[in-house]
N, C-alpha and C positions, 0 to 999 in steps of 0.2 A: 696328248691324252684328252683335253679338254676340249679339240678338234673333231675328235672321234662320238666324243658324247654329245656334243651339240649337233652333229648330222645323226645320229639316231635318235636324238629326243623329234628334230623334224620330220623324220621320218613316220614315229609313232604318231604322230601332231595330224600327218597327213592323211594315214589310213585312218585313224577317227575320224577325221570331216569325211571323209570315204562312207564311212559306212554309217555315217550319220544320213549325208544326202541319199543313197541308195535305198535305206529304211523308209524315209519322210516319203520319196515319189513312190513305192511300191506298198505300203501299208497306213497311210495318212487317209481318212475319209473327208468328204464333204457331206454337208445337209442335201446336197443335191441327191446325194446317191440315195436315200432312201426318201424321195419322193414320194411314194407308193410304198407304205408298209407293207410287207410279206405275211397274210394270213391266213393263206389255203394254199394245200398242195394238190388241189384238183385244176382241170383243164379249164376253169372257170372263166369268164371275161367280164372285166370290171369297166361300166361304163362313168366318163367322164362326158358330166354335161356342158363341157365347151367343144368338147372333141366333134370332128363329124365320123370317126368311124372306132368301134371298141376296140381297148387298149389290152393287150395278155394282161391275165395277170402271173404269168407266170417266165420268167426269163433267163437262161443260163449265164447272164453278165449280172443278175444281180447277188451282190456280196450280202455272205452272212451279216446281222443287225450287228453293230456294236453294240458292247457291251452295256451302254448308258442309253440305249435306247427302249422309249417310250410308249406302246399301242396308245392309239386315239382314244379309247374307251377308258385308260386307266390314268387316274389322278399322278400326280408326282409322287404322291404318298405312297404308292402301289396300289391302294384299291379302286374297282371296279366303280367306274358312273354308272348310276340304276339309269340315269337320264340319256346315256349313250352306248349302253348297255345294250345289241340288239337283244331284242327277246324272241325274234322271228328273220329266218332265214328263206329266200326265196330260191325256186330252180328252177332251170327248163333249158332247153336243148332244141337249139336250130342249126341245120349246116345242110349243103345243097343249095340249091337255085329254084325249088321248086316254090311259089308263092313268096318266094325271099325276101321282094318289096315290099309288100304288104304286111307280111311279117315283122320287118322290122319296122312299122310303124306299130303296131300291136304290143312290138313287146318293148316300145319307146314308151307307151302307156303304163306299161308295169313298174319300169327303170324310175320314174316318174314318180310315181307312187311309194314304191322303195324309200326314195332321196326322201320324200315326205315324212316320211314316217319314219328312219330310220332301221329300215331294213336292209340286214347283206342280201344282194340281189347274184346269185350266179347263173351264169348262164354258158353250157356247154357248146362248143365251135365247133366240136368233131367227137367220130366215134369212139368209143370205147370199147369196144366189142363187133366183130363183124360190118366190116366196113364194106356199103355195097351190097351187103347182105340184110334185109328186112327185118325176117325173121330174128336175125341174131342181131341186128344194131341197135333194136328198139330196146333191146334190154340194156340201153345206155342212162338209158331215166332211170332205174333202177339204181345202176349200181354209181349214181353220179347223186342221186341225193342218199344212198347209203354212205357213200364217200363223204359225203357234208356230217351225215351222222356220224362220222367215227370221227372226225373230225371235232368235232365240239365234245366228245366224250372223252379226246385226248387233254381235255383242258382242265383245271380247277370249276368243280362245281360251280362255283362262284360267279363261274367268269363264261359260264356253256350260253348258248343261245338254247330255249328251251323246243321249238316245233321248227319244223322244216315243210314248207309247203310248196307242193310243187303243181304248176299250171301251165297247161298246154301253150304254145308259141301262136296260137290262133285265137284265144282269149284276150278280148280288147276288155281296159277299164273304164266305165262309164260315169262313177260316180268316186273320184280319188278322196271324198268327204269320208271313204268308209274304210275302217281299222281291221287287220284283218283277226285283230287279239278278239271285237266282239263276238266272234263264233267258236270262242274257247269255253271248253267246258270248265266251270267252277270246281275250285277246291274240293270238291264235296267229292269228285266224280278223279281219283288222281290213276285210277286203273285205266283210263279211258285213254287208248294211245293213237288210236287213229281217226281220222275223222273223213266222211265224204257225200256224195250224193249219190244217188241211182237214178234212171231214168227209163225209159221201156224193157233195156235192154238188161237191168242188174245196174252193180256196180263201173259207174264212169271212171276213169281213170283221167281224167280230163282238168281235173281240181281236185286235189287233197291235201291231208295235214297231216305229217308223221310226230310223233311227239321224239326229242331226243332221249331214247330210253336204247336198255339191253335189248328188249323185245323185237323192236325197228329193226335193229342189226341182224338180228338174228331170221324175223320174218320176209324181210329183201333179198337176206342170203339163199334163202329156201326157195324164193319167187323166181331166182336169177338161175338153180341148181335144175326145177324141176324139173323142162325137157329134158334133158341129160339124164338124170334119177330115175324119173317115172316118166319116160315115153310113153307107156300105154294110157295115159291121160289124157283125153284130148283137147289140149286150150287152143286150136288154130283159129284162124281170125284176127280179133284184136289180141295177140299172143301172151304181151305182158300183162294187159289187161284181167285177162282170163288167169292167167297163173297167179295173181293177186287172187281174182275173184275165188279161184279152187281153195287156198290157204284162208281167207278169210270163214268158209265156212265149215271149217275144221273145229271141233266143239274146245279146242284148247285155248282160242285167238277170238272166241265170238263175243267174251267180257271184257273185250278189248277193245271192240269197233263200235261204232254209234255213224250213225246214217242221217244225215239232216236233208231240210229242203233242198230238193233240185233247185230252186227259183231263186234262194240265198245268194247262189256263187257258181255256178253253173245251168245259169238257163241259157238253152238250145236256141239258135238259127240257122235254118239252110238246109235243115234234115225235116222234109215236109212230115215223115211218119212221126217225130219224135219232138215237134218244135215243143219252145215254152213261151209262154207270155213275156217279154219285158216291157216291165215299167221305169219313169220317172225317177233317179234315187238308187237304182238298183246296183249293187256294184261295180258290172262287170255281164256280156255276153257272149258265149262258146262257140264261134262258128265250126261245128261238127259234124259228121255224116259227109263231107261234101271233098273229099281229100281225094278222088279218084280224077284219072288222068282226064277224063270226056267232061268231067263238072268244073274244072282247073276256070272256065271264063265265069260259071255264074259263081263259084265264090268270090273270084277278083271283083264282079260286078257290087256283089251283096257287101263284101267288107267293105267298097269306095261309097255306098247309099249308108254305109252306118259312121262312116269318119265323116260325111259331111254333113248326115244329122246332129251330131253333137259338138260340130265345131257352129253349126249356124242357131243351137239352142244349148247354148252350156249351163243356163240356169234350169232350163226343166229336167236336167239328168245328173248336175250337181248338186243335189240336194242335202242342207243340214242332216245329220244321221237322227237328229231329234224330230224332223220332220217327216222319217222315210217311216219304213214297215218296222223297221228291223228292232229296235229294243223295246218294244211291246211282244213281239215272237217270239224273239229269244229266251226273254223272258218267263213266257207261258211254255214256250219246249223243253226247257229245263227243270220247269216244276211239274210240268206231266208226268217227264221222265222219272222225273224222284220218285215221284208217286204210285208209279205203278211198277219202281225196281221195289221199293218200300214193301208194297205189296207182294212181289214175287217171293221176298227174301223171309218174309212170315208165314205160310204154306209152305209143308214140307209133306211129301207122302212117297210109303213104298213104289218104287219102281215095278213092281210086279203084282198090284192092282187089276184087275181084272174085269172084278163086277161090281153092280151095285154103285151107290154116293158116291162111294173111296172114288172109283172109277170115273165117276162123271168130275169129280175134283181134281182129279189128276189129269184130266181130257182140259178143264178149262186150266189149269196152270200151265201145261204146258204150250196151249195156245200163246197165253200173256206171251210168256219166256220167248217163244218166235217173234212175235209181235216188236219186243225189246228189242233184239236182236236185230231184226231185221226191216221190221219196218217203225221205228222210233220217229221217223217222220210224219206219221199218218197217224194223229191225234184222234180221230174219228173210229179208225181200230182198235186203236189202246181202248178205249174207253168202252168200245164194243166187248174186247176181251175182259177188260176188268168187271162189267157187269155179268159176265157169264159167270166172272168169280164167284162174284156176290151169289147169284143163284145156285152155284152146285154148294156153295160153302151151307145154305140154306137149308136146303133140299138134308145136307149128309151132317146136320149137325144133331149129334148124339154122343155120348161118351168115350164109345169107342174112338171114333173118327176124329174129333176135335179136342182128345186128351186133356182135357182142363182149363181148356182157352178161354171157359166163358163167356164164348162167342166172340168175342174181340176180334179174331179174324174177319169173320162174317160184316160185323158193326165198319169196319176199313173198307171191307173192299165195295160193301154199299153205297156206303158213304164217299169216298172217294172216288167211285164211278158219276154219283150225281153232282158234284161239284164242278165236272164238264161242263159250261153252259156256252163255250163257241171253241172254236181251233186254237190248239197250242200251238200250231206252227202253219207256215203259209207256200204250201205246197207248189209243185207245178202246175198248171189250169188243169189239168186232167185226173189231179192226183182226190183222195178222199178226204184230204184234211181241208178244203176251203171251206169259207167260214160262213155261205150260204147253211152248209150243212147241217155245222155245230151251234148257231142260231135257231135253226128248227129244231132243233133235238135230233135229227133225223139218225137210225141207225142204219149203218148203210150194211147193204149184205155184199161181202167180198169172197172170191175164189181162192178156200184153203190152200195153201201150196202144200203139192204132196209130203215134204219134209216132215209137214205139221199132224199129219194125218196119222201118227206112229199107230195113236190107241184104236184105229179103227180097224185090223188087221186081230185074228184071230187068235187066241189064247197062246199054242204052237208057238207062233211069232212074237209075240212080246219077250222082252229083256229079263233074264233071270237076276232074281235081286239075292243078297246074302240073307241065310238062313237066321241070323243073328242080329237082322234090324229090326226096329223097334213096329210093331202094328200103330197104324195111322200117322197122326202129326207129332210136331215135336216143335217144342220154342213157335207157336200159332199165335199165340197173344202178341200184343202191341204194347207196347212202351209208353 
């Protein structure tokens, strides 16, 4: 009996160690295994600056995190480091052979800058959408920094990176001194969700900022749907481009966009119709326009004449950001801007205005309003639109029209058109805000864009307003 007990106590003795050693080699982790914390499920590529070539970051051998594991960003305590916290996430998308070398030196420049500043830097390897196919592949920048958006919206507020900026694979940085938080709009401005340049041609898609908001999701979504939806549109050409460009000037998305200097973060080389000056200091240059299969030598030429300028003088293009243009501009762009949203948001008049003062007030507000919208870069306009304020508010100030303001209106937008005395912002060489201009006083005369032109079109044609709004202004006085 006691024979019998002792060969099944061994027994049980043995399948325990059994299933002990089985467990430990098949569910035991090491520190090695998460090497590379797991923190995007996009086709992203995370570079290591020892490596010579990008590592996925994405891999089907890598195991879920244990349970006691830690993100780089967050304390032992659980909360978020503000100091390693990114607050800005970068994108772009290379794959192909075409310009590939050169490319990745361009956007070894970026990687660069990233590690600097601590920015997540992604960067897409392959398509998303139509591979092989142009027309449909380009819509992979889309839906690859919408994917970084949804992405950070999946997280604790807390713990979201706030903008996502994405920058073409042909944009070299020239000056890694510059942050790219300084071209963030302040507190004051929290509706303002996108940010970019224009240049000859409208809105560049070459350099932009998406803020991580609902908005972003929703307007990528719309941009990536439209061929499909509304074919009878026509965005051919730069495809995605143009499908942004349609959406942005949809009157529901336009208190949402703000349009800065081409010269800030996208000045042009290599597109003789469209170049831009760069200086000293300057961020960063776009080698753009120059992507076609016959131009393939002189871009290669052009990028190998700009990597050996700023390898044989890295002092005269690195420059302190207290030395450069930029926080003196910015500066002055942002209190323009105030100033003459400030001014929009105190004039209020019938839509359906016709004759007369009412009419000529209603002709110069809704200039400004374009103005804001559209060209918020070109200080030399603002300031031309804001004086015309001042003059129709002048010209139509009577009781009717200015309901109790007291003139206050009038006394603002006077007033705050002559307080202009040089450029709020430092345009592209071509553009109207350089500061020859705004030195002279000079008012420059610019070609309306038809858009703007609503009240010039005949009684018939104008927008019928509700029976039940109020005759003239409302809430006109200042604060």
């Amino acid at each position: 009996m006691m024979l019998v007990s002792s060969k099944s106590l061994l027994t049980f003795l043995a399948l325990v160690c059994t299933f002990f050693l089985y467990t430990h080699d098949h569910f035991s982790t090491s520190p090695d295994d998460y090497a590379v914390p797991p923190s995007t499920t996009s086709e992203a590529t995370i570079f290591d600056s020892k490596a010579s070539t990008p590592q996925s970051a994405l891999s089907s051998d890598i195991p879920p995190a244990p349970a006691n594991f830690v993100p780089e960003t967050t304390d032992r305590t659980g909360h978020v480091s503000e100091e390693m916290r990114p607050r800005i996430l970068q994108a772009t998308m290379m794959f192909g052979d075409k310009y590939i070398g050169l490319n990745e030196r361009t956007l070894q420049s970026h990687v660069d800058h990233a590690k600097r500043w601590g920015y997540g830097d992604h960067v897409l390897r392959r398509e998303i959408v139509g591979a092989g196919q142009w027309d449909k592949f380009i819509f992979s920048k889309v839906l690859h920094v919408q994917n970084l958006i949804i992405g950070e919206l999946k997280r604790p507020r807390e713990e979201r990176a706030e903008w996502v900026i994405w920058y073409d694979a042909d944009t070299l940085i020239l000056n890694p001194n510059i942050k790219w938080e300084i071209f963030l709009p302040p507190d004051t401005f929290p509706e303002i969700n996108f940010m970019a340049t224009k240049n000859l041609d409208g809105f560049n898609a070459g350099l932009f900022f998406f803020r991580v908001d609902e908005w972003s999701v929703e307007l990528l979504s719309d941009a990536y749907s439209l061929p499909r939806l509304r074919p009878e549109i026509d965005i051919g050409g730069n495809i995605e481009q143009n499908a942004l460009k349609y959406l942005f000037g949809q009157e529901p998305h336009k208190k949402h966009i703000i349009y800065q200097p081409q010269a800030w973060y996208n000045g042009f080389k290599g597109d003789e119709r469209a170049e831009t000056e760069i200086n000293g200091g300057d961020l960063l240059v776009h080698f753009a326009g120059i992507n076609h299969d016959n131009e393939e030598e002189k871009k290669n030429e052009l990028m190998s004449q700009w990597f050996a300028k700023i390898e044989a003088q890295p002092d005269e293009w690195e420059v302190p950001v207290e030395k450069t243009k930029y926080p003196g501009e910015i500066e002055a762009f942002w209190r323009t801007y105030k100033e003459a949203k400030d001014l929009l948001d105190t004039v209020h008049v019938r839509p359906d205005t016709q004759s007369g003062p009412d009419q000529d007030v209603k002709r110069a507000r809704d200039e400004l309003k374009w103005a804001i919208e559209e060209l918020a870069y070109d200080a030399a306009h603002l300031k031309k639109c804001m004086m015309d304020m001042a003059q129709a508010l002048r010209a139509a100030e009577n009781p009717q029209v200015l309901a109790g303001s007291g003139g206050h209106a009038d006394q603002q937008a006077f007033g705050s058109a002559k307080e202009y005395t040089r450029p709020a912002v430092g345009g592209q060489d071509r553009s109207l805000d350089t500061q020859e201009q705004f030195a002279t006083d000079t008012v420059v005369q610019d070609e309306t864009p038809e858009a703007s032109r609503r009240f010039k079109s005949s009684p018939e044609e104008q927008n019928s307003a509700d029976d039940q709004a109020p005759i003239g202004y409302a809430d006109v006085s200042v604060g």
